[in-house]
C-alpha positions in Angstrom: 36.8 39.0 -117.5 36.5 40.4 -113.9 33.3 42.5 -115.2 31.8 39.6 -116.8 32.0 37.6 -113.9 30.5 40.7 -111.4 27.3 40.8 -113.6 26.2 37.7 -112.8 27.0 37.5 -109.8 25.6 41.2 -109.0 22.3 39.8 -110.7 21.9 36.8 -108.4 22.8 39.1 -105.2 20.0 40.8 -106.0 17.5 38.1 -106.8 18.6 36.4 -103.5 18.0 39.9 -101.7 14.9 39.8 -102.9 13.6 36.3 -101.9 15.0 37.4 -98.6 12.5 40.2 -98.7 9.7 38.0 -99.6 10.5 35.2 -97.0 10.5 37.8 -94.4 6.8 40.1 -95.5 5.5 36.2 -95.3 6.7 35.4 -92.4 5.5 38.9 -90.9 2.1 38.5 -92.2 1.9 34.9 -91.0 2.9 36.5 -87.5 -0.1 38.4 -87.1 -2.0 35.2 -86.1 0.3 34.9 -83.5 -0.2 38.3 -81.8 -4.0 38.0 -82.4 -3.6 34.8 -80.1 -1.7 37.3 -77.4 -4.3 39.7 -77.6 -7.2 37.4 -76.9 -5.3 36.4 -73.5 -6.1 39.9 -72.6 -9.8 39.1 -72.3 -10.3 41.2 -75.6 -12.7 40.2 -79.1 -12.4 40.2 -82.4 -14.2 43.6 -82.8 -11.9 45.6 -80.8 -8.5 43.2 -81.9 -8.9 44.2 -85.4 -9.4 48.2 -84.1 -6.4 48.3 -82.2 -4.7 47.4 -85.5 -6.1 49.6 -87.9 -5.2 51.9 -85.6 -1.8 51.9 -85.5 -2.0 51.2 -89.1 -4.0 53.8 -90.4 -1.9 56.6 -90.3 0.6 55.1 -92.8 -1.6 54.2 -95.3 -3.4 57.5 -95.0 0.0 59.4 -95.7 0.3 57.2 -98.7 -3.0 57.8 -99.9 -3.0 61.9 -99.5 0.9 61.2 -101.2 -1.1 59.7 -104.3 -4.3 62.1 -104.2 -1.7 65.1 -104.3 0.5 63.4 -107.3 -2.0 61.5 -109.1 -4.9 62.4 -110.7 -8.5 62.1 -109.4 -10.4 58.9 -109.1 -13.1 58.5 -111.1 -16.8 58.4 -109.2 -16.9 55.2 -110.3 -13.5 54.1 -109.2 -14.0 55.6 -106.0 -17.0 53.4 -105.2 -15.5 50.5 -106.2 -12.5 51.2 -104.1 -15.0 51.2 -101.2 -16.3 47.9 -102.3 -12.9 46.5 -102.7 -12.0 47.8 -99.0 -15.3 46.1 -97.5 -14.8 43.3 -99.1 -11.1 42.5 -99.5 -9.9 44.0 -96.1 -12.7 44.9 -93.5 -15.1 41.8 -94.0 -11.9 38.7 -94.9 -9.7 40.7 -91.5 -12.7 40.6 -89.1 -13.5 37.0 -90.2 -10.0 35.9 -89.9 -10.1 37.4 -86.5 -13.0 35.8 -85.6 -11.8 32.0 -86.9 -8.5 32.8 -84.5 -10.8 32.7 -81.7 -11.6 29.0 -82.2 -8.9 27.4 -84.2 -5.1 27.0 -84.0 -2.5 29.2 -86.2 -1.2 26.9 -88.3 -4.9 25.4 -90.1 -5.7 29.2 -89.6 -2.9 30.0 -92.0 -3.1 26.5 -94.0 -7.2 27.8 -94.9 -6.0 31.3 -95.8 -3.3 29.7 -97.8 -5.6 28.5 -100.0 -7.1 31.6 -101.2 -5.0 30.9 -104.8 -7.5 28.0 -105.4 -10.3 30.1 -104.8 -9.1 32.3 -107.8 -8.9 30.1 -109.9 -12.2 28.5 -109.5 -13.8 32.4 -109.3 -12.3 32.5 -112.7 -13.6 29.4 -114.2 -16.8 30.5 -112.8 -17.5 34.0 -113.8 -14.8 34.4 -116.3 -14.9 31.4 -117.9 -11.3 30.1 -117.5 -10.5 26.0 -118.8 -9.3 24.7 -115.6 -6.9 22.0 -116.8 -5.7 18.5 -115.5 -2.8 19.5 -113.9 -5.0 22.4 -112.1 -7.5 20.0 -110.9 -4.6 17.5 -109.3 -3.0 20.9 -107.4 -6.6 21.3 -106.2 -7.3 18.6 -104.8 -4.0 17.7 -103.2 -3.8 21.0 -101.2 -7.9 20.4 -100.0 -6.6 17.0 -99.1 -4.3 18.6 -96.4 -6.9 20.5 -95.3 -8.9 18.2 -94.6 -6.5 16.3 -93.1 -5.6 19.1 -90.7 -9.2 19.6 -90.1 -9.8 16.5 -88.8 -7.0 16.2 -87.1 -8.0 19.6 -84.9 -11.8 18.8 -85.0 -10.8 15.8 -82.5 -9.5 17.7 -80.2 -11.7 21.4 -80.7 -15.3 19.7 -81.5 -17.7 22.0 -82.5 -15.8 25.3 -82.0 -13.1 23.8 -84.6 -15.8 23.3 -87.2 -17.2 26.9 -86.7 -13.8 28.6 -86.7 -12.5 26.8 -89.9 -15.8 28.1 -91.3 -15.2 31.9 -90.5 -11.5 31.8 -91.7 -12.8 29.8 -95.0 -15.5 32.9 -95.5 -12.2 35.0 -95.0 -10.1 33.6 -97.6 -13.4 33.5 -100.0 -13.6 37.5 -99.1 -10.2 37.9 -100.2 -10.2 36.1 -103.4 -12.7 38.2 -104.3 -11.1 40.9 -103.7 -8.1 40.0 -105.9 -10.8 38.9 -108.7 -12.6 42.1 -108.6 -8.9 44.3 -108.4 -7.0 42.7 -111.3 -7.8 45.5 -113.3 -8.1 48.3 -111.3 -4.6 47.5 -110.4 -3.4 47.3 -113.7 -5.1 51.3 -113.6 -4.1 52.2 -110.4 -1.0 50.9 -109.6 -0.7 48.9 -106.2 0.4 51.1 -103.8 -2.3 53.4 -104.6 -5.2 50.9 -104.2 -3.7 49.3 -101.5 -3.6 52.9 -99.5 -6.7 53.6 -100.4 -9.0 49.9 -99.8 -6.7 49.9 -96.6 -8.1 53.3 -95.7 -11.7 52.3 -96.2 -10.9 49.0 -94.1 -9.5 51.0 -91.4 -12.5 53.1 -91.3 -14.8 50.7 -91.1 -12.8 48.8 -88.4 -12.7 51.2 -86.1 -16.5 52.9 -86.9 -17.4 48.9 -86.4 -16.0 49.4 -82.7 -17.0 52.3 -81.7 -21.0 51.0 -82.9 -20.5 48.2 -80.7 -18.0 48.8 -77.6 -18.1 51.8 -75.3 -15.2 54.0 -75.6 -13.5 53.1 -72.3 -12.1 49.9 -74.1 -9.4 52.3 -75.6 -8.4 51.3 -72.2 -6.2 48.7 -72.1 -2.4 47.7 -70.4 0.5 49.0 -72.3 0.9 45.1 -73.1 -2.5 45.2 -75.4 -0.9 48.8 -76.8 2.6 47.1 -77.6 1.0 43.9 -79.0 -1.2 45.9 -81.3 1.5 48.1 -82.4 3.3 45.3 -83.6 0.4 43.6 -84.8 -0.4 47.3 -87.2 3.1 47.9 -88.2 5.1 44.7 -88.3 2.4 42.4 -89.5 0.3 44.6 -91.8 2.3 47.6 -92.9 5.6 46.4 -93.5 4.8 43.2 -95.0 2.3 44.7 -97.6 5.9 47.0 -98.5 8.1 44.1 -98.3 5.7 42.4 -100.9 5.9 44.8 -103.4 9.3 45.4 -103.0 9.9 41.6 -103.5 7.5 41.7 -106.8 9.3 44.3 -108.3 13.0 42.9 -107.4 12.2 39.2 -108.6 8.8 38.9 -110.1 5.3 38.0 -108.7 5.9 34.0 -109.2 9.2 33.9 -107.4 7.3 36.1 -104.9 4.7 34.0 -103.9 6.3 30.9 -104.0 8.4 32.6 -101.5 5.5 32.7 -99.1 4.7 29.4 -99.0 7.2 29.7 -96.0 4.3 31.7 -94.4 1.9 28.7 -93.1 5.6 27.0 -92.3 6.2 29.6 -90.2 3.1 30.0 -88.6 3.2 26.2 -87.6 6.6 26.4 -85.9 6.0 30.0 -83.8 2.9 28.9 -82.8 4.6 25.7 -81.2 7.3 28.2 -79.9 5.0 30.9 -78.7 1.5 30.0 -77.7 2.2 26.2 -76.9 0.5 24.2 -79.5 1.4 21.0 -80.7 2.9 20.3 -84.1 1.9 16.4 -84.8 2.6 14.6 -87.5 -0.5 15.0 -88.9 -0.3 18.8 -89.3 3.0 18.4 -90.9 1.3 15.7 -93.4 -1.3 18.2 -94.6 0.7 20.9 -94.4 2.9 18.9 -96.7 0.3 18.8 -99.4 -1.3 22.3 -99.3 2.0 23.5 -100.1 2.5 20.7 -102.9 -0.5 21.5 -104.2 -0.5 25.2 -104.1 3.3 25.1 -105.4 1.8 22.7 -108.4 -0.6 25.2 -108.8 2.2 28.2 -109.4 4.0 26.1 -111.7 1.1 25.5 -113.8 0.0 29.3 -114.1 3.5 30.2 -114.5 4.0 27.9 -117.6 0.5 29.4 -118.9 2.0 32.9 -118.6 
């Protein structure tokens, strides 16, 4: 009787062990909006931003990617080039444009854009691989734009011009990334995440830092040990260990449980940039934020009934 009872309750240990690891690689992520903000009180851009924290993140995922070139076998030429594509695309070009929108818009409609990078999926597939978007689909879709827009507006009062133009960047960011997870589905089915992840994050980093040395002279590596801390925990804490935490989480309770899970990210977000940089939570952020996570958790339970 006593072992009966330890099963089940060993089982849901672990399942709540691993929504705790979710909650906290969403939370992480979400965070590195709020360090971004820090950095930019240091006088410093989106170009050099972005270099600081490849830098510090580089050298993991380059262990992890000689780890996998040593134990796996070779890439294709093919692969390889579309592993370069994939790290433009999915890393280099959606960070820098995040980076950029962060200049000009708040956290929390920052995060609230990039949340809806599932909705860009699912129209990508419709479009190119012919996926029947249903009723249900079409109701998620247009209750999480609806609190968009009504963030949007909301800022666009207060920000003008420079609210319109940030929202854009961040938008071409989230487009860049769902992309990226159109173009990978496969490949990681192949590959394996870790491995494409080490690899597209090495092509990213590359790019990132090549990108800064092109257009900033090298004393910029310059900076207080504030900019140096910052960055660190903007490579490590908001990059590395969140894209491990992820994974972890997947494999512990499942990709669904998993992403719902980080719908506590643009939550979060909201709340720490109140905390941290000062900016006001109103109640009509928490409206829309209210209906892009209705509509994105509508969407989840619609796929996950289709799977």
């Amino acid at each position: 009787m006593e072992i009966a009872t330890s099963e089940p309750q060993g089982k849901r240990a672990a399942y709540l062990g691993g929504l705790a690891i979710a909650i906290g690689g969403a939370v992480l992520f979400s965070t590195k909006a709020i360090v971004a903000k820090l950095l930019y009180r240091y006088h410093l851009d989106a170009v050099t931003v972005i270099a600081f924290r490849m830098l510090f993140s580089l050298p993991v995922f380059a262990a992890i990617a000689l780890w996998k070139m040593r134990t796996e076998p070779p890439l294709s030429r093919a692969d390889a080039w579309r592993l370069i594509g994939l790290g433009l695309v999915g890393y280099y070009l959606s960070s820098y444009l995040d980076f950029l929108g962060l200049q000009f818009i708040t956290v929390g409609l920052e995060r609230l854009i990039l949340f809806l990078t599932p909705t860009f999926v699912l129209l990508g597939s419709a479009l190119w691989l012919k996926k029947h978007i249903g009723r249900s689909q079409w109701l998620s879709l247009l209750t999480a734009y609806a609190g968009i827009v009504l963030v949007f507006f909301h800022d666009l009062r207060d920000g003008g011009s420079n609210v319109a133009l940030g929202s854009l960047l961040v938008l071409g960011s989230a487009l860049a990334y769902a992309l990226y997870l159109l173009a990978s589905g496969e490949m990681v089915k192949r590959l394996g995440a870790l491995r494409l992840v080490s690899y597209a994050m090495c092509v990213s980093s590359a790019a990132c830092i090549g990108q800064f040395f092109l257009l900033r002279p090298a004393a910029m590596l310059l900076q207080p040990m504030e900019v140096y801390g910052l960055s660190l925990v903007n490579g490590i804490l908001c990059t590395v260990l969140p894209v491990f935490m992820t994974m972890s989480a997947v494999q512990r309770i499942g990709a669904g449980p998993a992403s719902l899970a980080g719908m506590i990210g643009p939550v979060s977000t909201l709340f720490l940039g109140a905390v941290i940089l000062s900016e006001p939570v109103t109640s009509w952020q928490l409206a829309g934020t209210a209906l892009v996570l209705a509509g994105i958790y509508l969407l989840s339970k619609v796929k996950g009934k289709e799977t």
